[in-house]
One Martini backbone bead per residue (centre of mass of N, CA, C, O) as a GRO file, in nm:
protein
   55
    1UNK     BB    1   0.619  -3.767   2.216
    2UNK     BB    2   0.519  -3.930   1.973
    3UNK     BB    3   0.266  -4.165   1.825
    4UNK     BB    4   0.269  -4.294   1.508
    5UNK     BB    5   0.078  -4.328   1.221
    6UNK     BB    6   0.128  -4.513   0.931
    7UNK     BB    7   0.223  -4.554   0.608
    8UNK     BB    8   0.364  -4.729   0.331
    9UNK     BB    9   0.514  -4.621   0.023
   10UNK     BB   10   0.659  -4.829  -0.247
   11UNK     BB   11   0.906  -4.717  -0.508
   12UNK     BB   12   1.107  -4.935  -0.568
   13UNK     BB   13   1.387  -4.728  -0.367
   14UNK     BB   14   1.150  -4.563  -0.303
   15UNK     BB   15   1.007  -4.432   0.040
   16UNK     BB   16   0.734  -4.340   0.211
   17UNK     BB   17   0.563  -4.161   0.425
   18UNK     BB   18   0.223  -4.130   0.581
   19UNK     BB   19   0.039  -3.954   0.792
   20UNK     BB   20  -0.256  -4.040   0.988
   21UNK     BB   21  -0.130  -4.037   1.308
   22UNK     BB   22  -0.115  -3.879   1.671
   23UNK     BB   23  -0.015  -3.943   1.986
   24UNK     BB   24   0.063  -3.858   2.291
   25UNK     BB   25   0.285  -3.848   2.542
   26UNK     BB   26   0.397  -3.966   2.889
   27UNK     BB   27   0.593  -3.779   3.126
   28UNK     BB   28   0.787  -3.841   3.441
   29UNK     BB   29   0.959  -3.534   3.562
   30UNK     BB   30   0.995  -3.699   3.876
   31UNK     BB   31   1.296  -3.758   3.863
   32UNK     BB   32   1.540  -3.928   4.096
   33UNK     BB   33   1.836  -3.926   4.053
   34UNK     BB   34   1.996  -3.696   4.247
   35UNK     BB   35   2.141  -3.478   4.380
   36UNK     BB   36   2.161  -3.123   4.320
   37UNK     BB   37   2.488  -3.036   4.343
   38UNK     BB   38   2.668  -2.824   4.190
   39UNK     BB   39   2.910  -2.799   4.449
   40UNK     BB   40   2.973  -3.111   4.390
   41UNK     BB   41   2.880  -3.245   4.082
   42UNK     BB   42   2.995  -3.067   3.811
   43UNK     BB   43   3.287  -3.287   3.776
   44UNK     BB   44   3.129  -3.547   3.720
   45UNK     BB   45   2.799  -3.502   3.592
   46UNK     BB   46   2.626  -3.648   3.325
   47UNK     BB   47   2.406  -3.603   3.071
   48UNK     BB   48   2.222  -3.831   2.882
   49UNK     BB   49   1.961  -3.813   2.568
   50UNK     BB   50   1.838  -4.071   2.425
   51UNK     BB   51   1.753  -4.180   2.113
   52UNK     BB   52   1.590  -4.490   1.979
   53UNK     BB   53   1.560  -4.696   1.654
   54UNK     BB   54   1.404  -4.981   1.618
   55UNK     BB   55   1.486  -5.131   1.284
   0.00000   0.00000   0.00000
């Protein structure tokens, strides 16, 4: 949902985050999956949403 813009600083093994900005993002929620017929697609049709961070 946002890009932050972050510090990062490092005391021996402890790592801490400070952010300093923030913009928010953009998300075209038009988008056609599949006909959305619930009484044809109900046992069948699963939607999975994950978020992954690239360390």
């Amino acid at each position: 949902m946002f890009d932050i813009q972050y510090k990062v600083y490092s005391i021996y093994w402890l790592t801490m985050f400070e952010p300093i900005g923030f913009q928010s993002k953009t998300v075209n929620q038009n988008l056609m999956l599949f006909k959305w017929d619930l009484n044809q697609y109900a046992s069948t049709i699963k939607i999975t949403i994950e978020e992954v961070d690239n360390w």
